[in-house]
ZAROVEX-752049 format. One record per residue (C-alpha): residue number from 1; x, y, z. Coordinates in pm, 1 decimal. Example, Ala and Ser with C-alpha at 12.3 -4.5 7.8 and 13.67 -1.06 7.14 Angstrom:
2
  pos        xx        yy        zz
    1    1230.0    -450.0     780.0
    2    1367.0    -106.0     714.0
This chain:
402
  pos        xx        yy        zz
    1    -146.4   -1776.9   -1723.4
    2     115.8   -1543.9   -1623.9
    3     140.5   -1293.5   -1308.8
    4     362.3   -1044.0   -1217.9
    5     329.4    -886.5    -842.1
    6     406.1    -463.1    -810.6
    7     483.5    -397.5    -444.5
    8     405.1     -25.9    -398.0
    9     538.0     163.6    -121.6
   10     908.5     401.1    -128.2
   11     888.4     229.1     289.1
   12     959.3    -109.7     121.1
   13    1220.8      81.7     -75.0
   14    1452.2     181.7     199.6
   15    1378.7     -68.6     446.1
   16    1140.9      96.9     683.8
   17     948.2    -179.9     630.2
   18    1031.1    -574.8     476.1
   19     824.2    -693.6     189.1
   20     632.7    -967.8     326.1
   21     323.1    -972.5     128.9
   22     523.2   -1058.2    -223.1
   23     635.7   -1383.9     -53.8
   24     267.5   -1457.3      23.0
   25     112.4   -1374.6    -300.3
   26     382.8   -1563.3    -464.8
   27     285.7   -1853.7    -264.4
   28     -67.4   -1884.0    -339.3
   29      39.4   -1851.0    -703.7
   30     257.0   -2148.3    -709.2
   31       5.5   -2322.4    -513.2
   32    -255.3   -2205.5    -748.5
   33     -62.0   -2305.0   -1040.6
   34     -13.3   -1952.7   -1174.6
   35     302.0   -1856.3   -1354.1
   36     510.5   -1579.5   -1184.6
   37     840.2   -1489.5   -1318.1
   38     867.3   -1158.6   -1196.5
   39     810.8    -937.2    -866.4
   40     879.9    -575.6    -848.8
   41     940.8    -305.7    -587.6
   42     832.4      69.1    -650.9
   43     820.2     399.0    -458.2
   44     549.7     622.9    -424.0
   45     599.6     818.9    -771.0
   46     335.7     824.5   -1027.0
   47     523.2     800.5   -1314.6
   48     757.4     508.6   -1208.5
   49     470.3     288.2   -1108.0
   50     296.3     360.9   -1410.2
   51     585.7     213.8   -1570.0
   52     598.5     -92.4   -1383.3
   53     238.2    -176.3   -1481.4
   54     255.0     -83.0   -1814.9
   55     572.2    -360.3   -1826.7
   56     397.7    -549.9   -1662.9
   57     124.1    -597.9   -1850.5
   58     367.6    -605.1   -2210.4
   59     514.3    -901.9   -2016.0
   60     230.9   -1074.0   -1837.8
   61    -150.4   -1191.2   -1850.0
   62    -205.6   -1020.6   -1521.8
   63     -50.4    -796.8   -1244.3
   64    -154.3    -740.1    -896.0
   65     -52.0    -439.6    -737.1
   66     -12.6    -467.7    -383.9
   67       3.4    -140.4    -173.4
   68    -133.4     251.1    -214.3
   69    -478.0     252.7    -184.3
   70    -473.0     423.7     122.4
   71    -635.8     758.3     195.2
   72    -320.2    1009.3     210.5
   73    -167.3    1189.3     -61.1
   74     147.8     974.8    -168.7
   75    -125.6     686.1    -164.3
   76    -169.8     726.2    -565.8
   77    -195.5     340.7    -691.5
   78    -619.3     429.4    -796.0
   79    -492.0     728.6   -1017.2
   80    -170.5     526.4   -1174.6
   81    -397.3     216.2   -1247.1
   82    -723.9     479.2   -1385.5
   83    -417.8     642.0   -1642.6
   84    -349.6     313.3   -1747.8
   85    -688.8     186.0   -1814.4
   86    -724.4     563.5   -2007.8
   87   -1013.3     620.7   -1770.2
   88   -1123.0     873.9   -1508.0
   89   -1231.1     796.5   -1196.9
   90   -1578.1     746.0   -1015.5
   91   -1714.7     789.9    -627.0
   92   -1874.6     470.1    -548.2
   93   -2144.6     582.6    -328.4
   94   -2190.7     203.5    -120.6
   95   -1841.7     221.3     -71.5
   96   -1816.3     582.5      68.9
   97   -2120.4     474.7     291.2
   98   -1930.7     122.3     394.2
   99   -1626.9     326.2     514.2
  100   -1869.6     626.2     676.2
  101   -1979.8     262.3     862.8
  102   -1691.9     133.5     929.2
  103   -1565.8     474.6    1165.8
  104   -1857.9     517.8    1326.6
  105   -1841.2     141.2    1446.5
  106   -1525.8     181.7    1596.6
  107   -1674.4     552.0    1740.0
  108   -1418.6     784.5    1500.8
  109   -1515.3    1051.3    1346.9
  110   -1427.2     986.8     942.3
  111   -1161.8    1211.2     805.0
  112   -1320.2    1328.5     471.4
  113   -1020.0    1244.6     265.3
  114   -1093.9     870.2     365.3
  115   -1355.2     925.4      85.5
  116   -1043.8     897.6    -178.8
  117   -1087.3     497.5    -147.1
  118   -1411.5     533.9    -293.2
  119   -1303.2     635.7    -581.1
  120   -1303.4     310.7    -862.5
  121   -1180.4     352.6   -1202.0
  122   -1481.1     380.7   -1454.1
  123   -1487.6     -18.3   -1585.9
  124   -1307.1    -117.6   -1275.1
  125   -1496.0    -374.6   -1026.5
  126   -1466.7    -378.9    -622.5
  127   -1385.7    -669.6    -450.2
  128   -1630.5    -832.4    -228.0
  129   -1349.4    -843.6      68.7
  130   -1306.7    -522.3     289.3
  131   -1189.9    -580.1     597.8
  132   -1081.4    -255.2     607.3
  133   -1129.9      74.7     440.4
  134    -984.2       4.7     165.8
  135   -1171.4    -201.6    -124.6
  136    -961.7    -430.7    -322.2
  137    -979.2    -352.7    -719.5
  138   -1003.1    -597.3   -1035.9
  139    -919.6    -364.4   -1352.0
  140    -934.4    -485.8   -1711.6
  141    -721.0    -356.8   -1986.7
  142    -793.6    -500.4   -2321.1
  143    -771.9    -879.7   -2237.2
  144    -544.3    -811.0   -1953.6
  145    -637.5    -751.0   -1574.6
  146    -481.4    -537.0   -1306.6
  147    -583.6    -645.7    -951.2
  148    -507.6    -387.1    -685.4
  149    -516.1    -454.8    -352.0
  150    -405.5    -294.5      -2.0
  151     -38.0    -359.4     115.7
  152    -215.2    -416.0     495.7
  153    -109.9    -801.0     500.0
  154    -495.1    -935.2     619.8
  155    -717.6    -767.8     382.3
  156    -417.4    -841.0     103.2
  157    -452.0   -1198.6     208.7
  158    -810.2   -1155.7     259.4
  159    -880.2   -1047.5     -94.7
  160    -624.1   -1258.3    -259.9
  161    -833.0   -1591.1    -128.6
  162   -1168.1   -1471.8    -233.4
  163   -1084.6   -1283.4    -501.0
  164    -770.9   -1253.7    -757.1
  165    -713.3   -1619.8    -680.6
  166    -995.1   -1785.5    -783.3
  167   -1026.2   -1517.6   -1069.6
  168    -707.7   -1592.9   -1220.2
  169    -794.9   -1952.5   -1183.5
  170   -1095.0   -1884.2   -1431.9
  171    -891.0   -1696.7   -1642.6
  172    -664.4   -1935.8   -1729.2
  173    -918.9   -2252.6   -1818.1
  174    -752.5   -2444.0   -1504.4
  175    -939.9   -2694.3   -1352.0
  176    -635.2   -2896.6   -1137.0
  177    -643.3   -2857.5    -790.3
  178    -267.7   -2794.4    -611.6
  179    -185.2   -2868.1    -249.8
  180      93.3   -2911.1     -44.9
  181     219.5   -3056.1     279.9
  182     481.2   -2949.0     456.0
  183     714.2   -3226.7     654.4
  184     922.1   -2988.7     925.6
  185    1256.1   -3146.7    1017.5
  186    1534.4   -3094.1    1301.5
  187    1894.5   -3244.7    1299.0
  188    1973.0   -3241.0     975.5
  189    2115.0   -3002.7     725.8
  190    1965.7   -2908.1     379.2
  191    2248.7   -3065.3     198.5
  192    2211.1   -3379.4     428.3
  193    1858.4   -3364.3     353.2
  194    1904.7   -3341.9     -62.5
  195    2172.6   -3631.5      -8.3
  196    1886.9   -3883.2     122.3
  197    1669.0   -3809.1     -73.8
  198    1824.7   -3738.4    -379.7
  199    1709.8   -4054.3    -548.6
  200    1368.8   -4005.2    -468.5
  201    1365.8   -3645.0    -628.3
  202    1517.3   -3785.0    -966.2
  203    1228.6   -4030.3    -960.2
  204     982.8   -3750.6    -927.4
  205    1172.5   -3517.0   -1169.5
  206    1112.1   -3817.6   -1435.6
  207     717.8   -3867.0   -1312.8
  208     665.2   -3509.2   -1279.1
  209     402.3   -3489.0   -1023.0
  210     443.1   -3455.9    -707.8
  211     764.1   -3252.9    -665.3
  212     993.6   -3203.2    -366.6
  213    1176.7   -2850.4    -258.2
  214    1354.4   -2775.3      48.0
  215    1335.3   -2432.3     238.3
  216    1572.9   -2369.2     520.2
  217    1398.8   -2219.3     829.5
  218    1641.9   -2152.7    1093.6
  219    1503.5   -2232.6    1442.7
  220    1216.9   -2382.2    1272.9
  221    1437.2   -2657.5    1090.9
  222    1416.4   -2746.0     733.5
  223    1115.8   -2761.6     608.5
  224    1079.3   -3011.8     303.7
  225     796.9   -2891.0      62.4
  226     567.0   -3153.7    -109.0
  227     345.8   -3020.8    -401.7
  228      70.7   -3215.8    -595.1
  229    -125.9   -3121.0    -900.7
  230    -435.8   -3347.9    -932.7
  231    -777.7   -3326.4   -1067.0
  232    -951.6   -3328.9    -762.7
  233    -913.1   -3284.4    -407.1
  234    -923.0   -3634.5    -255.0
  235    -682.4   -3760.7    -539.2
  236    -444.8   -3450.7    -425.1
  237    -463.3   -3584.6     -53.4
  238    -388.8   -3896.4    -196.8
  239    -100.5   -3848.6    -345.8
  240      19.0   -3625.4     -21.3
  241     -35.8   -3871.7     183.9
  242     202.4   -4139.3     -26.9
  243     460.7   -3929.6     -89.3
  244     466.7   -3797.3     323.5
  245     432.0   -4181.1     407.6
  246     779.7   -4238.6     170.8
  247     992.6   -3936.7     289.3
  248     870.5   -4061.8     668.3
  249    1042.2   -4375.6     554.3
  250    1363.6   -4244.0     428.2
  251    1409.1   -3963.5     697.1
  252    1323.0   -4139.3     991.7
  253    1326.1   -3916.9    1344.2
  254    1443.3   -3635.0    1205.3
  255    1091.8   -3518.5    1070.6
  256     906.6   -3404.7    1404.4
  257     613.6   -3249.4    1257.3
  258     385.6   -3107.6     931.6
  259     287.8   -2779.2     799.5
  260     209.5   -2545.4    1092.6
  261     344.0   -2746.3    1363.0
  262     624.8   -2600.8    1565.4
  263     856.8   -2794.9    1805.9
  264     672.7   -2700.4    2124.8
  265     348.3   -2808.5    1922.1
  266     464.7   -3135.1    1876.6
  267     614.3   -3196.8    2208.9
  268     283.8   -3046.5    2356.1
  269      73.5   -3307.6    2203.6
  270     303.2   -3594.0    2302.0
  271     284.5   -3471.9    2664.4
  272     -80.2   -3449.9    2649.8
  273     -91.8   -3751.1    2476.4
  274      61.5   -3919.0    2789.5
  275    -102.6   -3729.2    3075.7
  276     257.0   -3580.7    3151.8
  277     394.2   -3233.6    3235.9
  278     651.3   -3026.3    3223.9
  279     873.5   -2795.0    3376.8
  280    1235.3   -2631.4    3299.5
  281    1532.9   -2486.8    3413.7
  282    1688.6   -2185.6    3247.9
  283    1973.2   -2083.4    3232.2
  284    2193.6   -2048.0    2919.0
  285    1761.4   -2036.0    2718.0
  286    1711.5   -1701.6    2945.8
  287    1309.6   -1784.4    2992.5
  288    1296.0   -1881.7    2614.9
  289    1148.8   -2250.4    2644.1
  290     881.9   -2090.7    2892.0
  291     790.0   -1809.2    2632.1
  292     741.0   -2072.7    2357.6
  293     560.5   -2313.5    2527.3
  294     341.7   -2103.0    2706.3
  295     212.4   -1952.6    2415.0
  296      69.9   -2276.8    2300.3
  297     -49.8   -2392.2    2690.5
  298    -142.8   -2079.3    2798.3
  299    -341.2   -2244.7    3071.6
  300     -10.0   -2381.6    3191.2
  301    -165.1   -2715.9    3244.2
  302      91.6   -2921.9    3073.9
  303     387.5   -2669.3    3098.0
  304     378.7   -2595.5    3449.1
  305     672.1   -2363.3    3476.5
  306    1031.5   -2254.0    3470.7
  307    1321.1   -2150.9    3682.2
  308    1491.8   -1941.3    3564.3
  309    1855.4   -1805.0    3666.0
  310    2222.9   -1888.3    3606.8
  311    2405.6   -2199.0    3661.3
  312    2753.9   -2153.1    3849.1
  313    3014.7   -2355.3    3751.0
  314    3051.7   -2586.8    4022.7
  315    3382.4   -2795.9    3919.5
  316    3086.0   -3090.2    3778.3
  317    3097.1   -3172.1    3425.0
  318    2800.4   -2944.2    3247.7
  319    2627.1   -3312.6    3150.4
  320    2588.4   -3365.0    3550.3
  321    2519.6   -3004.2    3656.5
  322    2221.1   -3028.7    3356.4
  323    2091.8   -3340.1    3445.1
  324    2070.4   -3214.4    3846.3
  325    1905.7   -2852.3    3696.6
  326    1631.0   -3105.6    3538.9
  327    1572.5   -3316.4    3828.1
  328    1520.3   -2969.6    4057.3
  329    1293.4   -2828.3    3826.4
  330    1128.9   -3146.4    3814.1
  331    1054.0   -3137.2    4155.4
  332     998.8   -2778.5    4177.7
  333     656.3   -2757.0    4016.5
  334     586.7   -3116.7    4069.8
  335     639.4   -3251.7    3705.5
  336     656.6   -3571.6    3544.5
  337     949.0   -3449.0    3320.8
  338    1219.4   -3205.9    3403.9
  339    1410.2   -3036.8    3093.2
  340    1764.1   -2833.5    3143.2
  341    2028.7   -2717.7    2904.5
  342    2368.8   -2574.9    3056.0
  343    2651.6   -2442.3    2856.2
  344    3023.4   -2534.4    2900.3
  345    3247.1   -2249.7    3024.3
  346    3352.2   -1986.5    2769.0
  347    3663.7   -2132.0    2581.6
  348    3851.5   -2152.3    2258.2
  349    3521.0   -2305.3    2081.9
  350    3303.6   -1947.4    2148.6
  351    3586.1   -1718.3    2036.5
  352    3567.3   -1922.5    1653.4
  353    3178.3   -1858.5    1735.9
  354    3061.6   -2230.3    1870.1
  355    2966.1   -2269.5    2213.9
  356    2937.1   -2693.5    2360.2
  357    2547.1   -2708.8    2553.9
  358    2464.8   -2977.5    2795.7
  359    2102.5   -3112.3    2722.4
  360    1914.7   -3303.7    3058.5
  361    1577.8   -3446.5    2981.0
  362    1462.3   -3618.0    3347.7
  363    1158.4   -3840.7    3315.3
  364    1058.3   -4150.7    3495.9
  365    1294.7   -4333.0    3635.3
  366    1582.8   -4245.9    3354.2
  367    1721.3   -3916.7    3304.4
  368    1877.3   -3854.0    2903.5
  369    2129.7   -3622.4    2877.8
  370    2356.3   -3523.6    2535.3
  371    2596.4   -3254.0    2474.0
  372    2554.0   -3072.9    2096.4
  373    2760.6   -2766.7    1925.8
  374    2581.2   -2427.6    1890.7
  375    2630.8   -2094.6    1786.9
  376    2828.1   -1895.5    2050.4
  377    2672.3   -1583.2    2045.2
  378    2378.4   -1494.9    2294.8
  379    1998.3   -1460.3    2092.5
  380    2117.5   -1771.0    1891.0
  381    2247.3   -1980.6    2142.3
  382    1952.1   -1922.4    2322.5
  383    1712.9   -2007.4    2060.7
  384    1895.4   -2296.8    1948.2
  385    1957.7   -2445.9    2291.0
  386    1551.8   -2405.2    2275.6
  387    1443.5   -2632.8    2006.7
  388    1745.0   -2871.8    2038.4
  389    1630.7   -2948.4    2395.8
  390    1242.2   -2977.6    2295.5
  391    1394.1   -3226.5    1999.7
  392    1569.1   -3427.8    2252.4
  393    1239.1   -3440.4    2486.2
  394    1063.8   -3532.5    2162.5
  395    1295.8   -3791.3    2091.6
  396    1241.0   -3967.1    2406.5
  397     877.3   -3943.2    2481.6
  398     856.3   -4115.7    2094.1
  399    1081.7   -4404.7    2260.7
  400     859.7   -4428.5    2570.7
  401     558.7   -4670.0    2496.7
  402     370.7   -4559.1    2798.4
């Protein structure tokens, strides 16, 4: 089974807005074991998307068209995909009445040319997902199918999950199951990374199944991608769980965490693991560390706060004036671990674009300190002073066995 993805919309075109939703969809069709060789961006113009899916379809099994199924004039993907089926079009009355619903819930009064999404080409079916007022569309032509949904990334997703997945699943005979686990790493670069475990990737080029891919992430590290294709579910997790325990094994510390788990996640847990809490001081982060992890304690019960402000040179070495920052926010908000990173005065390193950071981690009786080399100018400094000073926290509470 092959799939090609459409992205409709002359926004994506120039810009206005990134295409997001192709990444996603093809995603779930890796995941899902669905071929997809090709994705496609297309203005609003009639004719030129009506070329796309006709190509499309030459080349493909299936195409879903993501994007014009709104209720304005340029929104045109119905009437494209109704040409191409060599239908005409049909007012679904429980779908006019869903979207009559839908305004008066949220006390609007309906627009009548919202009634333009309940039009279906004749032969077409409606998705059972509408999260919105748009309904998702499967369209056959011949022994080909044309899914259309909205370019609004929740009911895209929404519909893509209960819908075209699954569909395409039962089109092409499959019966495999394919999941994936995610190990997130920090302190190690992607070519570092392919270096370790390069031998373990040519074993599992010659096996076959699982396989190993890296995506770089930024401040989120590199993630390394692990993909099974089993005949069940608990032989999947299996199999995840081998292959996760083996790459554990040959990357050591630098993995901090799996699938959705950021750095303040997994330094959260750790501190809650061991009744501990936090505080900061800011200076060279700018009020960073306390935006990230108060969005995950928004109670503030763990993190218990910040200070925030610039740290004068004092003559000290920026390893001493971090590690006294710590210890004052430490005491500040009454914390069992103080955190501070400080950068080294503006110098020769910053003008090629490198900037030295002091990292302070006080806890207990011991206070850690290390200095690292980061990118000199100010959002990226910032963010990477961030998660290299919640990676040296993490570090350490791993090493404490209280």
């Amino acid at each position: 089974m092959n799939c090609e993805v459409i992205a409709v919309g002359t926004e994506l075109l120039l810009g206005i807005i990134v295409d997001s939703n192709s990444a996603w969809i093809g995603e779930q069709l890796a995941l899902a074991g669905i071929d997809s060789y090709l994705q496609v961006k297309v203005g609003d113009n009639f004719q030129r998307i009506e070329a796309c899916l006709r190509q499309g379809l030459e080349r493909s099994d299936a195409v879903i068209c993501c994007g014009g199924l709104g209720p304005t004039q340029d929104d045109i993907t119905r009437d494209v995909i109704a040409g191409v089926m060599g239908v005409t079009m049909r007012r679904d009355a429980a779908i006019a009445d869903k979207i009559r619903r839908i305004f008066s819930a949220r006390g609007r009064v309906m627009p009548e040319n919202n009634l333009r999404q309940a039009d279906v080409p004749i032969g077409a079916r409606v998705m059972a997902e509408m999260p919105g007022t748009a309904p998702g569309l499967v369209c056959p032509v011949g022994n080909k199918v044309i899914y259309a949904v909205p370019g609004v990334p929740s009911e895209m997703r929404a519909m893509m999950s209960g819908t075209v997945i699954p569909d395409l699943r039962r089109r092409s005979g499959q019966s495999a199951v394919i999941r994936s686990r995610v190990l997130r790493t920090w302190g190690m670069s992607e070519s570092g990374l392919a270096e370790v475990l390069a031998p373990r990737v040519d074993d599992l080029d010659r096996l076959g199944n699982p396989t190993i891919a890296y995506q770089a992430s930024g401040i989120e590290g590199i993630k390394v991608r692990i993909v099974a294709k089993c005949d069940d579910e608990a032989t999947a997790a299996r199999v995840l769980d081998s292959e996760e325990a083996l790459l554990r094994g040959l990357l050591g510390e630098v993995v901090f965490g799996i699938d959705g788990e950021s750095m303040e996640v997994v330094v959260l847990k750790l501190l809650r693991n061991k009744a501990m809490t936090l505080a900061a001081a800011e200076s060279v982060t700018g009020g960073l560390l306390a935006s990230r992890m108060s969005a995950v304690d928004p109670a503030m019960k763990t993190f218990r706060g910040a200070l925030i402000g610039t740290q004068e040179a004092d003559g000290r070495p920026a390893l001493e004036r971090a590690s006294s920052a710590a210890l004052q926010a430490r005491r500040q908000w009454g914390a069992d671990v103080g955190l501070a990173a400080v950068a080294e005065a503006p110098g020769v390193d910053e003008r090629a674009g490198t900037r030295p950071v002091a990292l302070a981690v006080a806890m207990g009786s011991a206070q850690h300190s290390e200095t690292t080399i980061l990118p000199g100018d100010g959002p990226r400094l910032r963010e990477f002073a961030v998660i290299n000073l919640l990676n040296l926290l993490r570090r350490k509470l791993a090493e404490d066995p209280a």
